[in-house]
mmCIF file of the N, C-alpha and C atoms, coordinates in Angstrom:
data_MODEL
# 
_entry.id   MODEL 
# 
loop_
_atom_site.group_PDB 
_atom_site.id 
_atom_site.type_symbol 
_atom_site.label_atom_id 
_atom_site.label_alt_id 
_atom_site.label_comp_id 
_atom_site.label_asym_id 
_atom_site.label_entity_id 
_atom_site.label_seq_id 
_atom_site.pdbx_PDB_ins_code 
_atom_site.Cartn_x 
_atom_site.Cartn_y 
_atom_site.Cartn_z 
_atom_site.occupancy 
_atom_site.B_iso_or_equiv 
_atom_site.pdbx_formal_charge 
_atom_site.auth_seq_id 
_atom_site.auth_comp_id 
_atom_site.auth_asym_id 
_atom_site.auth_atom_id 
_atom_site.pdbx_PDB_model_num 
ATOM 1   N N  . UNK A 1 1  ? -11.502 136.047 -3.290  1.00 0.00 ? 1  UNK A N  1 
ATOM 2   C CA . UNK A 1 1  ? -12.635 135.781 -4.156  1.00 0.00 ? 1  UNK A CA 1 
ATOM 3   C C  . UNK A 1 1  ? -12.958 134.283 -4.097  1.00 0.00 ? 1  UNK A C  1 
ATOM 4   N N  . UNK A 1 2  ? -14.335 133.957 -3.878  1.00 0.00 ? 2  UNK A N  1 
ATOM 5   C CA . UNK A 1 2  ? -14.777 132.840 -3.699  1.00 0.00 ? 2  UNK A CA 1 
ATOM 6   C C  . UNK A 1 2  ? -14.766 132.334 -5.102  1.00 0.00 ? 2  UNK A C  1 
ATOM 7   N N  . UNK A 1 3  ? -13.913 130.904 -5.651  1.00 0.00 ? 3  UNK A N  1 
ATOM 8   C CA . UNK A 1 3  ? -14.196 129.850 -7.183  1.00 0.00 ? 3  UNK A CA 1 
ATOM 9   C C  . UNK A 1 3  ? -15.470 129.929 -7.309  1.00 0.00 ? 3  UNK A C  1 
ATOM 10  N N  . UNK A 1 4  ? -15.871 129.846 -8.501  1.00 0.00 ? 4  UNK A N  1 
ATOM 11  C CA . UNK A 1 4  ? -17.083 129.824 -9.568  1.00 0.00 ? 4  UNK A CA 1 
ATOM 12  C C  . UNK A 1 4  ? -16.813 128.894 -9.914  1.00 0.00 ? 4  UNK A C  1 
ATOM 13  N N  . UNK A 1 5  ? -18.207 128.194 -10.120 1.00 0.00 ? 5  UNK A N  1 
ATOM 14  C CA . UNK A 1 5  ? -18.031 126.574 -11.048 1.00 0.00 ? 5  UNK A CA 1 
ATOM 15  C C  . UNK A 1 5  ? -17.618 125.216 -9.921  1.00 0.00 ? 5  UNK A C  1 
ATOM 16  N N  . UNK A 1 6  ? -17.483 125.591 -8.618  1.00 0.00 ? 6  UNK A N  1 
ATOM 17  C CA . UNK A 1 6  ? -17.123 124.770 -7.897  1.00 0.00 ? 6  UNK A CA 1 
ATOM 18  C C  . UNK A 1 6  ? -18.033 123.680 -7.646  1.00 0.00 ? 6  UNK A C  1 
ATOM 19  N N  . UNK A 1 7  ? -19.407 124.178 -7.420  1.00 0.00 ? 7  UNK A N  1 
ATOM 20  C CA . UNK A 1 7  ? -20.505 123.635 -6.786  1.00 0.00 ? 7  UNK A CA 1 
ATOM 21  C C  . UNK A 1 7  ? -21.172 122.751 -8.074  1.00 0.00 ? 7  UNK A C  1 
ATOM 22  N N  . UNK A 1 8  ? -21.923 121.119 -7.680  1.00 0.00 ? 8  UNK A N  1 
ATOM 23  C CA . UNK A 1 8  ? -22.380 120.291 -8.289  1.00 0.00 ? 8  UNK A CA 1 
ATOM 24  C C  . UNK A 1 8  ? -23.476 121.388 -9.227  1.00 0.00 ? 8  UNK A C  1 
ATOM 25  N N  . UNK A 1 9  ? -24.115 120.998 -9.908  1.00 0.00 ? 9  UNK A N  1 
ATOM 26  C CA . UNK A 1 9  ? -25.736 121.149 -10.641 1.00 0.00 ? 9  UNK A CA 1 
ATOM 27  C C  . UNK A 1 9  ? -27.172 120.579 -9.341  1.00 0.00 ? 9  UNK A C  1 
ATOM 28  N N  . UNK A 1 10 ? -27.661 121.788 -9.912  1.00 0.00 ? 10 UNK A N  1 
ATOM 29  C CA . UNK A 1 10 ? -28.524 121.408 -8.498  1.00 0.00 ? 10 UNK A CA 1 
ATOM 30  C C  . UNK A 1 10 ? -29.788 121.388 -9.046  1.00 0.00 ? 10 UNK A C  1 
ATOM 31  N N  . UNK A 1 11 ? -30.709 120.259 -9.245  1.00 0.00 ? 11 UNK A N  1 
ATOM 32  C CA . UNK A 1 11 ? -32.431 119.872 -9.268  1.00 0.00 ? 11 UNK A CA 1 
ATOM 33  C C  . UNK A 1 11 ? -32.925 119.550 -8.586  1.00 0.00 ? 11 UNK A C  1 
ATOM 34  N N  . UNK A 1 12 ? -34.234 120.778 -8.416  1.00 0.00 ? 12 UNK A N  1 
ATOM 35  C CA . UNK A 1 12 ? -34.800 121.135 -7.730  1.00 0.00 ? 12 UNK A CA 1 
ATOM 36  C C  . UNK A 1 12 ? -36.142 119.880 -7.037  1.00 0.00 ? 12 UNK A C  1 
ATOM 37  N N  . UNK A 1 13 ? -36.243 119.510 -8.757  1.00 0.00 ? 13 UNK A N  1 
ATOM 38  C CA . UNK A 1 13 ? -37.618 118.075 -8.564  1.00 0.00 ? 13 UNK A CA 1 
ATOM 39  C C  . UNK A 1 13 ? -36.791 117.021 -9.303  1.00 0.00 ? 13 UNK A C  1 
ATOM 40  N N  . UNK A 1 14 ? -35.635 116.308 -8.558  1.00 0.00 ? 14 UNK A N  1 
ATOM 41  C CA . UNK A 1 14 ? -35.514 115.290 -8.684  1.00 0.00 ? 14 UNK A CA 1 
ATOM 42  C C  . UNK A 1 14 ? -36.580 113.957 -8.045  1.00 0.00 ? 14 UNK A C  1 
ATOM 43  N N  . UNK A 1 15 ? -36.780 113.420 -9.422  1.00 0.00 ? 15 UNK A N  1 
ATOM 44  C CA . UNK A 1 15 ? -38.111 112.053 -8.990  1.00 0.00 ? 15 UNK A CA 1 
ATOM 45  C C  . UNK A 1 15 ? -37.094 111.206 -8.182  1.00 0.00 ? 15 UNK A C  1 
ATOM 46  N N  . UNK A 1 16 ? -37.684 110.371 -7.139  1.00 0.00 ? 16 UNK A N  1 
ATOM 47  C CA . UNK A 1 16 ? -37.557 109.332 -6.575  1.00 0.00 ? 16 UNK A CA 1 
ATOM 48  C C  . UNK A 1 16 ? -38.118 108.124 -6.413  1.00 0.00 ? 16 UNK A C  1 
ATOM 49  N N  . UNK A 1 17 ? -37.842 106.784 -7.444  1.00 0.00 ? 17 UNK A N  1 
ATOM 50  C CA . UNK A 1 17 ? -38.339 106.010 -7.933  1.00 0.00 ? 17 UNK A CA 1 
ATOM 51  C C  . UNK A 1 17 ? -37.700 104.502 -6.735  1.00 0.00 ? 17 UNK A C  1 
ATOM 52  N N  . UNK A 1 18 ? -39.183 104.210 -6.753  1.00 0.00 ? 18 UNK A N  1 
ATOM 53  C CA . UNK A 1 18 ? -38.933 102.968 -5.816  1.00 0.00 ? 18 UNK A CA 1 
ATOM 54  C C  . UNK A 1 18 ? -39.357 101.722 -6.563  1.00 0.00 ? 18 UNK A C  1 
ATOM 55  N N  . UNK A 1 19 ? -39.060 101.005 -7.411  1.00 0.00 ? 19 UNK A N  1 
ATOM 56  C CA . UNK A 1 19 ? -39.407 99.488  -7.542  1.00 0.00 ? 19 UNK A CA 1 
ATOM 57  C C  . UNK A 1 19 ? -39.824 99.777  -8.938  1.00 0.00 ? 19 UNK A C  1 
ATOM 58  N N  . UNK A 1 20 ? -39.713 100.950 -9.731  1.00 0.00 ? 20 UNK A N  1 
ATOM 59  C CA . UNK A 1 20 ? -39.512 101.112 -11.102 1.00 0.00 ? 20 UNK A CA 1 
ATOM 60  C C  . UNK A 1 20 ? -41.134 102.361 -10.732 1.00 0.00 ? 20 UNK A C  1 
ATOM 61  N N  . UNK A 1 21 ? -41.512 102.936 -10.015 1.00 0.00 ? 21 UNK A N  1 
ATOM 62  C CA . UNK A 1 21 ? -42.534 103.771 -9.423  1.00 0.00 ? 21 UNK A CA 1 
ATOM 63  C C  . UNK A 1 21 ? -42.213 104.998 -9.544  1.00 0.00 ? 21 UNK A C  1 
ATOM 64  N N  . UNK A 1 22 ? -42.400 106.165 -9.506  1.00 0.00 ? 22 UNK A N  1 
ATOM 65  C CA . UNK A 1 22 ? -42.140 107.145 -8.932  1.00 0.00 ? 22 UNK A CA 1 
ATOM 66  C C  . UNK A 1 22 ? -42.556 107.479 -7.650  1.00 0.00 ? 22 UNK A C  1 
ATOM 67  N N  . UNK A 1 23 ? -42.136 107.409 -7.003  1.00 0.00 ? 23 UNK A N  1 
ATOM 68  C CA . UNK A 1 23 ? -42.869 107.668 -5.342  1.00 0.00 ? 23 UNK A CA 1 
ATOM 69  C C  . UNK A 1 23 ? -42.999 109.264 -4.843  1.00 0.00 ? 23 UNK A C  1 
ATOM 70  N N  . UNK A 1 24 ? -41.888 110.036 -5.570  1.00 0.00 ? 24 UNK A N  1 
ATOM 71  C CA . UNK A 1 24 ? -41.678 111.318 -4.550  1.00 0.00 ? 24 UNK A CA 1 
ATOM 72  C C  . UNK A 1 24 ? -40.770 112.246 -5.561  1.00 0.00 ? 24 UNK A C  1 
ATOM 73  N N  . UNK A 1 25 ? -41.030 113.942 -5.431  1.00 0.00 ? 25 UNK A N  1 
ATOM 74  C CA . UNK A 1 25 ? -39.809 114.385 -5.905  1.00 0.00 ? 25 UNK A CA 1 
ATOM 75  C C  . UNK A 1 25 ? -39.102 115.251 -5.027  1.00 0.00 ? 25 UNK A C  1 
ATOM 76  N N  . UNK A 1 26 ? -37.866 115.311 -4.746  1.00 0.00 ? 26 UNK A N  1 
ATOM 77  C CA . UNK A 1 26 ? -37.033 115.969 -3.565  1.00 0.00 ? 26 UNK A CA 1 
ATOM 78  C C  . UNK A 1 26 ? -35.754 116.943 -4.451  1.00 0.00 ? 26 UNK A C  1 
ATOM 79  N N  . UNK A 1 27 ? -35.121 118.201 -4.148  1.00 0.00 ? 27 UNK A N  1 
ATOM 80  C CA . UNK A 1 27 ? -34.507 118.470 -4.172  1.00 0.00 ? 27 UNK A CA 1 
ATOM 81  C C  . UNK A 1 27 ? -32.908 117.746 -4.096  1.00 0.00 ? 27 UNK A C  1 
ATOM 82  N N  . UNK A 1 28 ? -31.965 117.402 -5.074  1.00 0.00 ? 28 UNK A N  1 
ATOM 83  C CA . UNK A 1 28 ? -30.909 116.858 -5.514  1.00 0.00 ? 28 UNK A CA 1 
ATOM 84  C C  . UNK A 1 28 ? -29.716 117.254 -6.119  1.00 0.00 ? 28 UNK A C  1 
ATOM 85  N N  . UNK A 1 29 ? -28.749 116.582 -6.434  1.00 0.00 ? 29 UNK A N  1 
ATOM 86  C CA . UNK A 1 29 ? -27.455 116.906 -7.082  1.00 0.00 ? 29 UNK A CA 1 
ATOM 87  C C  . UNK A 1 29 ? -28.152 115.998 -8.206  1.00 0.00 ? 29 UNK A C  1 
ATOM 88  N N  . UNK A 1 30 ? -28.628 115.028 -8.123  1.00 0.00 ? 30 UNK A N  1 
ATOM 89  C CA . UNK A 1 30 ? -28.904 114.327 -9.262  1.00 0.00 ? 30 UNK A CA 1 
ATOM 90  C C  . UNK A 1 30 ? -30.001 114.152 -9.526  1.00 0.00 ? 30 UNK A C  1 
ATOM 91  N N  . UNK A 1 31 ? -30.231 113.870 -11.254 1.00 0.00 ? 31 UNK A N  1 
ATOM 92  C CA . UNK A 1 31 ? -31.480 114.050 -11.552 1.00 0.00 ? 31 UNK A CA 1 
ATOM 93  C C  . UNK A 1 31 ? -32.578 113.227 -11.039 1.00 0.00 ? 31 UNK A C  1 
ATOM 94  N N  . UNK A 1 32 ? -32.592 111.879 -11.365 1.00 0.00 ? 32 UNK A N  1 
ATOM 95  C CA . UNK A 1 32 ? -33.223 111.035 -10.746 1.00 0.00 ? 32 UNK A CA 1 
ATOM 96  C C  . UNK A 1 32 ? -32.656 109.970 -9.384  1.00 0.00 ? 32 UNK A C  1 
ATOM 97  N N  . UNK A 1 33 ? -33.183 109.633 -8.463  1.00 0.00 ? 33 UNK A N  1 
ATOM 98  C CA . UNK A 1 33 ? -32.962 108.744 -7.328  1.00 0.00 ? 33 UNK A CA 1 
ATOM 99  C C  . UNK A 1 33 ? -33.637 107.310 -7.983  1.00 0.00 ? 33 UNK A C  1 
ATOM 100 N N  . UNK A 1 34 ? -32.926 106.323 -7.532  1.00 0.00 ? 34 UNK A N  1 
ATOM 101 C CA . UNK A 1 34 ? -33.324 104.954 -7.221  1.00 0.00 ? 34 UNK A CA 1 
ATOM 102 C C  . UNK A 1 34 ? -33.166 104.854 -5.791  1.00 0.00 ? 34 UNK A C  1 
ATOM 103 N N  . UNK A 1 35 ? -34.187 104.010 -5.131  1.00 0.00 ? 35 UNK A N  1 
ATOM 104 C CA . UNK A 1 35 ? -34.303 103.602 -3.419  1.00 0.00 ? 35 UNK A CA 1 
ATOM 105 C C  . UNK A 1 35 ? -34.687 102.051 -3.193  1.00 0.00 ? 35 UNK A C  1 
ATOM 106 N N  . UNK A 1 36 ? -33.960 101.426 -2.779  1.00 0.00 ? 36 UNK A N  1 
ATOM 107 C CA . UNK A 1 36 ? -34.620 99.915  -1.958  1.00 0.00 ? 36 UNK A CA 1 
ATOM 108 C C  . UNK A 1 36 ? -35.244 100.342 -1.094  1.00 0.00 ? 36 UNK A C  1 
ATOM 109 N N  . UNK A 1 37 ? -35.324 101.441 -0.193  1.00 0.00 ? 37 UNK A N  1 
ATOM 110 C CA . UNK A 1 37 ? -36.253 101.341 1.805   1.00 0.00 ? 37 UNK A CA 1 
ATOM 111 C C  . UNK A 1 37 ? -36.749 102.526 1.344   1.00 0.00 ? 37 UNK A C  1 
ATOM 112 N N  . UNK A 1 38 ? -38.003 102.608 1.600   1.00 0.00 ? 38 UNK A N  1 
ATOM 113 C CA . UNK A 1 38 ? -38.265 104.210 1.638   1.00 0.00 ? 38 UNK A CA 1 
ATOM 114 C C  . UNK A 1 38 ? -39.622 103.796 2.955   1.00 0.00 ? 38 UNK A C  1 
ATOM 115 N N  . UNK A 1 39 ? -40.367 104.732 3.349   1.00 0.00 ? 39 UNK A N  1 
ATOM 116 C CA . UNK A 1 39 ? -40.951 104.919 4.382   1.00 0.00 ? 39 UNK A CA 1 
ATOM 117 C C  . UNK A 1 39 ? -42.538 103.717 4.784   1.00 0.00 ? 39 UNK A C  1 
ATOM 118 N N  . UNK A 1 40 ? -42.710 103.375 3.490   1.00 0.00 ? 40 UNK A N  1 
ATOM 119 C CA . UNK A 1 40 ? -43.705 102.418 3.600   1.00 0.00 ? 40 UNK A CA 1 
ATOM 120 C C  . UNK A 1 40 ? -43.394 101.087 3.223   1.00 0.00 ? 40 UNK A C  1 
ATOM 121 N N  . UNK A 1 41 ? -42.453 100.743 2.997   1.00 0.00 ? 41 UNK A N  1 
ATOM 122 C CA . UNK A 1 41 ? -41.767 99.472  3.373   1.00 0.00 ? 41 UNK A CA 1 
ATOM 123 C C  . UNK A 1 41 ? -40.854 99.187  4.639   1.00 0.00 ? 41 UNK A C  1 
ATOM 124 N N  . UNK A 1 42 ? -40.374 100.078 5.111   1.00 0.00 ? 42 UNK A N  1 
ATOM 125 C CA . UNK A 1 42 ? -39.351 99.927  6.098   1.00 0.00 ? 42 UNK A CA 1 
ATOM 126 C C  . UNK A 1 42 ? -39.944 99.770  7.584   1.00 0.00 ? 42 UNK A C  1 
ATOM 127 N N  . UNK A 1 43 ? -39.387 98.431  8.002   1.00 0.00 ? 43 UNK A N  1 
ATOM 128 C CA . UNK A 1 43 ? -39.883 97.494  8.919   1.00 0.00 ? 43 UNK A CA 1 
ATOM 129 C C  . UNK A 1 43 ? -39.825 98.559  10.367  1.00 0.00 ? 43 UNK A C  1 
ATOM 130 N N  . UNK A 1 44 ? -39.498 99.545  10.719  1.00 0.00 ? 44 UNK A N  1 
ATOM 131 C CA . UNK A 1 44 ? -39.542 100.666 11.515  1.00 0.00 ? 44 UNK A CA 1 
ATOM 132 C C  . UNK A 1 44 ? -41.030 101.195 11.471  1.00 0.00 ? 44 UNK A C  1 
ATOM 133 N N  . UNK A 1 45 ? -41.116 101.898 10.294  1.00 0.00 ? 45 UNK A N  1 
ATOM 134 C CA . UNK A 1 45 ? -42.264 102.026 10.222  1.00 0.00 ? 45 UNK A CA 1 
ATOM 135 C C  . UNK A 1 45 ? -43.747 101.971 9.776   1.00 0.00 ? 45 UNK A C  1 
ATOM 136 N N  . UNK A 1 46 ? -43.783 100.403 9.366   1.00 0.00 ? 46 UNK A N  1 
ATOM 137 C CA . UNK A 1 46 ? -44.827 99.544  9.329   1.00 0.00 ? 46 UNK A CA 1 
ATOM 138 C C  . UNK A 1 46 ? -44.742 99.041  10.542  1.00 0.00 ? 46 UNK A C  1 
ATOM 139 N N  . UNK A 1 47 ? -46.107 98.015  10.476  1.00 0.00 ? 47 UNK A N  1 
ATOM 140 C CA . UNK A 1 47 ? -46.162 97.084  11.743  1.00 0.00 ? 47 UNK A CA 1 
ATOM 141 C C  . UNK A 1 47 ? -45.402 95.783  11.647  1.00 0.00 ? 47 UNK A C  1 
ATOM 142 N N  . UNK A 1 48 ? -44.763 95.902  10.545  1.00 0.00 ? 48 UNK A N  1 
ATOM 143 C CA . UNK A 1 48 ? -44.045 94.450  10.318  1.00 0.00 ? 48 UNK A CA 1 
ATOM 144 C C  . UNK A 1 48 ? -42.754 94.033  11.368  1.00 0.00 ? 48 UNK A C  1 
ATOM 145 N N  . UNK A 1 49 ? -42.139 95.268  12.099  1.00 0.00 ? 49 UNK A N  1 
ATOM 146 C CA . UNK A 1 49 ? -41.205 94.549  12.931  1.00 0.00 ? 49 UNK A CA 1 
ATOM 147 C C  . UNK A 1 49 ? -41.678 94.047  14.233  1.00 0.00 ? 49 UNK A C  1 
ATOM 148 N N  . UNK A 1 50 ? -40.768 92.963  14.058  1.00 0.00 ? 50 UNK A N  1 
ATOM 149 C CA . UNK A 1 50 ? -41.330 92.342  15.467  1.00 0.00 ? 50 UNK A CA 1 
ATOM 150 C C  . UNK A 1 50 ? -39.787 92.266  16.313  1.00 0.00 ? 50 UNK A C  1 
ATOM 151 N N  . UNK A 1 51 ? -40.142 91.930  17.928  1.00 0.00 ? 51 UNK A N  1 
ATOM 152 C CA . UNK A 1 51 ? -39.082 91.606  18.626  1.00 0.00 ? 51 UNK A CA 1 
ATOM 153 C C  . UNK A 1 51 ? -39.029 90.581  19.040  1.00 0.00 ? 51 UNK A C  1 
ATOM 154 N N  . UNK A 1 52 ? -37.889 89.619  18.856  1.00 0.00 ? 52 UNK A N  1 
ATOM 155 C CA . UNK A 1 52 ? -37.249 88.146  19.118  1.00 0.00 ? 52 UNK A CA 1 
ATOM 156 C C  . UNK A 1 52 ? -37.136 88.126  20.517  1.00 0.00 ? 52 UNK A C  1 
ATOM 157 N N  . UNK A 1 53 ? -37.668 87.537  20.668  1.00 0.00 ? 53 UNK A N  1 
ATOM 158 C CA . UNK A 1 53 ? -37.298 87.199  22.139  1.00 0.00 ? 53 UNK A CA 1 
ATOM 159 C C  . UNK A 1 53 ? -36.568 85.356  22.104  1.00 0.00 ? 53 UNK A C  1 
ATOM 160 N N  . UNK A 1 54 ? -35.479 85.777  22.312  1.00 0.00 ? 54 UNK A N  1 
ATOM 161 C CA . UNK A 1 54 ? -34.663 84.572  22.450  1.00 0.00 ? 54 UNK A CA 1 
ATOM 162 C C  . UNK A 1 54 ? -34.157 83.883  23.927  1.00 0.00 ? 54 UNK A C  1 
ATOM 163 N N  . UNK A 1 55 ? -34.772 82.715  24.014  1.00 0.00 ? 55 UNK A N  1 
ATOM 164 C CA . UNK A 1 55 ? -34.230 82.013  25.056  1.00 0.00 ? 55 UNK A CA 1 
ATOM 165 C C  . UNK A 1 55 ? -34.979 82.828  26.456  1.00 0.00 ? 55 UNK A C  1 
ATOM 166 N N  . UNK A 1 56 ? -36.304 83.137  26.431  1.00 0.00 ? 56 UNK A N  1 
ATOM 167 C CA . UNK A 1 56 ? -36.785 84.197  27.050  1.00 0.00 ? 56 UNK A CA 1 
ATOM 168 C C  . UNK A 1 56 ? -36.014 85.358  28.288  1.00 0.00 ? 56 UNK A C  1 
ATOM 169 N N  . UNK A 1 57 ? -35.549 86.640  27.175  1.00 0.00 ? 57 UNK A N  1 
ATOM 170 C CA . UNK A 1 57 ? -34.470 86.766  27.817  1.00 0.00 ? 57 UNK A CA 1 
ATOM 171 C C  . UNK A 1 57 ? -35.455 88.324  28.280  1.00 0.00 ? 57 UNK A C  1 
ATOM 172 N N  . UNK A 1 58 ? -36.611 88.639  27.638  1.00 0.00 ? 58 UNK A N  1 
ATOM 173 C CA . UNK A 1 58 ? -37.243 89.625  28.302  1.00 0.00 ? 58 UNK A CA 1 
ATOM 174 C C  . UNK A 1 58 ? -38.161 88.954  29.592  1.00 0.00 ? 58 UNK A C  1 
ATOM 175 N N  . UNK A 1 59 ? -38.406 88.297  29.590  1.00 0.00 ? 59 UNK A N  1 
ATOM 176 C CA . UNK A 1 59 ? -38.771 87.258  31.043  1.00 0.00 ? 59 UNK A CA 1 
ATOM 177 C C  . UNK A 1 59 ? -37.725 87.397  31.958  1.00 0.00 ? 59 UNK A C  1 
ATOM 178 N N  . UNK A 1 60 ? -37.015 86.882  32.081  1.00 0.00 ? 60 UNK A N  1 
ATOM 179 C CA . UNK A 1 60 ? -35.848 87.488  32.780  1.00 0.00 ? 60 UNK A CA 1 
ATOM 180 C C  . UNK A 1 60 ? -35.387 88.322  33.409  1.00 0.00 ? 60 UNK A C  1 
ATOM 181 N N  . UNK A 1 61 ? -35.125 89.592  32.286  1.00 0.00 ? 61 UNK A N  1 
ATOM 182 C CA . UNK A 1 61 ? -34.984 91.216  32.678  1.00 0.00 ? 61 UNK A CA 1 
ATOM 183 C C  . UNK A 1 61 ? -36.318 91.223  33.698  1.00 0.00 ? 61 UNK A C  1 
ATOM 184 N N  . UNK A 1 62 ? -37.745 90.844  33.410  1.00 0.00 ? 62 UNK A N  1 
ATOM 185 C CA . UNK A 1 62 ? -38.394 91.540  34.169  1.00 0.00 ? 62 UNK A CA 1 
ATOM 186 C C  . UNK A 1 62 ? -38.453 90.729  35.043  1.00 0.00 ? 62 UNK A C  1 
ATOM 187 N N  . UNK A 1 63 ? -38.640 89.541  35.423  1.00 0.00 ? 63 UNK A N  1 
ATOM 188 C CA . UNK A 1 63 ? -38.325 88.792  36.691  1.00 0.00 ? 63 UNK A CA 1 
ATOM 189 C C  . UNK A 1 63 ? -37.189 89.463  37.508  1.00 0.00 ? 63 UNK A C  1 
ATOM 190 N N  . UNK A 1 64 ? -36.306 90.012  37.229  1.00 0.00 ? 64 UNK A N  1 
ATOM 191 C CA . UNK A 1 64 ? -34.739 90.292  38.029  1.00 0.00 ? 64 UNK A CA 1 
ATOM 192 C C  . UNK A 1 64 ? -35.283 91.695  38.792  1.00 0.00 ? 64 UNK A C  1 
ATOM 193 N N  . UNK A 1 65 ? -36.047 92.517  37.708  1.00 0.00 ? 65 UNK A N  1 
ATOM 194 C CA . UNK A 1 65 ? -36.046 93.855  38.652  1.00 0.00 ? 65 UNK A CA 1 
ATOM 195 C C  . UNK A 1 65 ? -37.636 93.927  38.819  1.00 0.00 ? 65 UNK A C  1 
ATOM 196 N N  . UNK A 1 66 ? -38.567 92.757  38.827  1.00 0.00 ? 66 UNK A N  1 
ATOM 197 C CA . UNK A 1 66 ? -39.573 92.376  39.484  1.00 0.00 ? 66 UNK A CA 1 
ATOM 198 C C  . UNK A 1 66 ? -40.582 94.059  38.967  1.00 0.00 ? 66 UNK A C  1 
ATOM 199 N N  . UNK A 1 67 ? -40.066 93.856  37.646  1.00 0.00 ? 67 UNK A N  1 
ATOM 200 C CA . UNK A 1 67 ? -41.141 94.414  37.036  1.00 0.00 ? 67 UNK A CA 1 
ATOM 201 C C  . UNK A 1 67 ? -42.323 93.614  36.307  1.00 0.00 ? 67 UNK A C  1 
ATOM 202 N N  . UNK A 1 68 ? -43.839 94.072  35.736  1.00 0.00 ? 68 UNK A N  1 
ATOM 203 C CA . UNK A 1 68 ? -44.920 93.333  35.222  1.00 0.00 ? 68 UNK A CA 1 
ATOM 204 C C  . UNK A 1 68 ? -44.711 93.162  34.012  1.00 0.00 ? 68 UNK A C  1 
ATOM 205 N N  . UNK A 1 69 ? -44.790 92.235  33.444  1.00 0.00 ? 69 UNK A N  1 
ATOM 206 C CA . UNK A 1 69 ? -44.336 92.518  31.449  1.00 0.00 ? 69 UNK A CA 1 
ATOM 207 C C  . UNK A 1 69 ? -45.998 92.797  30.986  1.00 0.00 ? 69 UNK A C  1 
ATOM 208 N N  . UNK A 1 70 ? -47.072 93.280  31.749  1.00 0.00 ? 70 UNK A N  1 
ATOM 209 C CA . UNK A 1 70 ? -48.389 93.735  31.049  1.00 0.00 ? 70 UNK A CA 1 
ATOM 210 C C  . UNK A 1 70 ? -48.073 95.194  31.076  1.00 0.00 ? 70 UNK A C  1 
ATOM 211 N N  . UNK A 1 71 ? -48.523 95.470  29.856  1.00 0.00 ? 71 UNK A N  1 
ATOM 212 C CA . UNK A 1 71 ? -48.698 97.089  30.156  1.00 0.00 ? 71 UNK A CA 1 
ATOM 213 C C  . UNK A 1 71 ? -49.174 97.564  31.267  1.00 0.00 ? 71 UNK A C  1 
ATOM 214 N N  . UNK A 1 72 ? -48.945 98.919  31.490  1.00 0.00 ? 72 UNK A N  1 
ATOM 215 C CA . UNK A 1 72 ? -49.670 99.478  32.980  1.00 0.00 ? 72 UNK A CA 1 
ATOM 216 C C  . UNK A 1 72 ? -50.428 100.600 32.643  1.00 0.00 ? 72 UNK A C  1 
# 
């Protein structure tokens, strides 16, 4: 016989609050979520990340295998 009572409490519309907001409600063990990153801040997927190019080291790569660094 499988224990009874084993399993957490489960809500269904737990809110998910970003920056004192509600942003979203998702299925949970707990009632409410707090989040620092959620999908419209996170530098992935905004345009905000950029790539460093240090000591021009993508110059390089493509000089060595005499590829174009313009799109094609």
């Amino acid at each position: 016989m499988p224990k009874s009572e084993i399993h957490p409490k489960w809500f269904p519309n737990s809110a998910v609050y970003y920056d004192g907001k509600q942003i979203c409600t998702v299925g949970s063990t707990k009632k409410e979520l707090q989040v620092d990153i959620w999908l419209q801040n996170h530098p992935f997927y905004s345009v905000s990340q950029t790539i460093i190019d240090s000591e021009g080291r993508v110059e390089r790569f493509m000089k060595k295998y005499g590829l174009n660094s313009k799109k094609q």
